[in-house]
N, C-alpha and C positions, 0 to 999 in steps of 0.2 A: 504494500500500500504506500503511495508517494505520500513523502510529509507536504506538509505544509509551511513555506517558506513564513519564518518570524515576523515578516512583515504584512501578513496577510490573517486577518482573526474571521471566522464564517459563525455568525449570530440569527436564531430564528426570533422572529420580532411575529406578533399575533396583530392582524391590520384589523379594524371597525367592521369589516364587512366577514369576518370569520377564519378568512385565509390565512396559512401561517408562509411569509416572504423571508425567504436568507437573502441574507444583506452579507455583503464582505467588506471588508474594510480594509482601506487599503492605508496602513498605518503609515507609511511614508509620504504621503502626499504635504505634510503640516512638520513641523519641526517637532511638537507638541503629540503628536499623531490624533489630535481632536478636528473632527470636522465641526459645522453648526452653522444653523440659520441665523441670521441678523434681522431683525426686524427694525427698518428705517423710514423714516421720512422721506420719500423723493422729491430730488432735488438736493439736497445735501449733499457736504464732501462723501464722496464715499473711502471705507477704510482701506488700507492698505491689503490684505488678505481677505477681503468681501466677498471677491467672487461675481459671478451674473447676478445682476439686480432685475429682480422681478416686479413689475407693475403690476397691482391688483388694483386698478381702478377702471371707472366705468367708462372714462372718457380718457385721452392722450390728452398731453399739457395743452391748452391753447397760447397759441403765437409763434411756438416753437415748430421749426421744421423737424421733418419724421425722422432726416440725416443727423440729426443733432440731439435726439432723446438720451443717447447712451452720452454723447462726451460735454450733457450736461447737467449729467448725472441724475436725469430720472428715471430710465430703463432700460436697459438692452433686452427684454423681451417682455409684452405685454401681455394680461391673461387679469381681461376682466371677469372671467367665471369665479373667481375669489372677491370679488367684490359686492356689496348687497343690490338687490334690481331696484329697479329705478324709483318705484313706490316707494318702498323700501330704505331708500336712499332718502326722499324728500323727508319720510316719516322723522329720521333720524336728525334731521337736519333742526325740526320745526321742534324737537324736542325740550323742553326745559325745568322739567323737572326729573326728579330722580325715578320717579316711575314709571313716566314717558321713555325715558331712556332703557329702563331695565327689559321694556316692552318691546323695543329695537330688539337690544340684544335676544331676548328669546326667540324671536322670529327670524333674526339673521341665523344665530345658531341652527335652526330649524332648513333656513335654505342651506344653510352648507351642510347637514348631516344628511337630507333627503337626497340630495343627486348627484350629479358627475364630478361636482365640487368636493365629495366626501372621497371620491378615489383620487383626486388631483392632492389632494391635503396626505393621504395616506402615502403616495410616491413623495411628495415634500419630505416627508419626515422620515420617509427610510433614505431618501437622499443625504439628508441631515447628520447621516451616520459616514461617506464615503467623500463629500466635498462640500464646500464655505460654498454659498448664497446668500442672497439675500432678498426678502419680502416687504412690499411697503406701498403708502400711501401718501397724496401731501398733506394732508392735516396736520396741522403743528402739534394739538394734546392728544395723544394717544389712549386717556382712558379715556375721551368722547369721539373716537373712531374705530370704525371698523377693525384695523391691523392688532388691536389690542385685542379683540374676541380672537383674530384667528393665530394670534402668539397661545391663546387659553386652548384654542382646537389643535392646534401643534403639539403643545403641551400635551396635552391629554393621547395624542396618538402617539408618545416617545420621542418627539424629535428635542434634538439636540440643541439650542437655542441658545447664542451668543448674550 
């Protein structure tokens, strides 16, 4: 039976939908051998070992050319299916009290467990284990956006989170 080179650890991770996913890790990728998701603001510097920055929102930046998302530093790949729909969205928005808000959250949570969002979240997070990304939004306070419920849904599937 071939060993398995030191630099390589094979971990089975149990995904939301019942599947058991082996994940490898490829420990020399990080000086550290940690990989992890960053959950940022877009538009921000971004860090030096970040990785692809992922856009979850529902719209591209306006004013900005589409050549110029990545080298200014809002996304080099978009993927508004992580983000809440557009209802959704306004509900969030008009919110102002604490249980208006808690109200979002449970129905945001509710659209990402119910569909294709809940296997995009589940690859996130075994990704989370093999190389640095990053996940994000422009809102400035993060416990009144979106990206902070889906740092809570990352969490809860294992990912590894900077």
């Amino acid at each position: 039976m071939p060993r398995t080179p030191p630099y390589r650890r094979e971990r089975s991770a149990r995904t939301s939908c019942g599947l058991t996913a082996y994940v490898t890790q490829q420990v020399l990728n990080h000086p550290d051998g940690i990989m992890s998701i960053r959950i940022v603001q877009l538009g921000s510097a971004r860090a030096s070992d970040e990785g692809l920055r992922i856009g979850t929102v529902r719209r591209p930046p306006r004013g900005v050319p589409r050549t110029e998302f990545s080298s200014r530093d809002y996304y080099d790949v978009w993927l508004p299916m992580l983000s809440p729909s557009p209802d959704l969205m306004a509900q969030a928005k008009a919110a102002t009290s604490q249980a208006e808000w808690d109200g979002f959250v449970r129905k945001f949570r509710a659209e990402m467990n119910s569909s294709d969002a809940s296997k995009v979240l589940d690859l996130l997070a075994a990704l989370s284990k093999t190389t640095h990304f990053s996940v994000g939004c422009y809102c400035t306070d993060e416990s009144r956006c979106h990206r902070g419920i889906l740092r809570q849904l990352l969490n809860e599937r294992g990912a590894v989170i900077a």
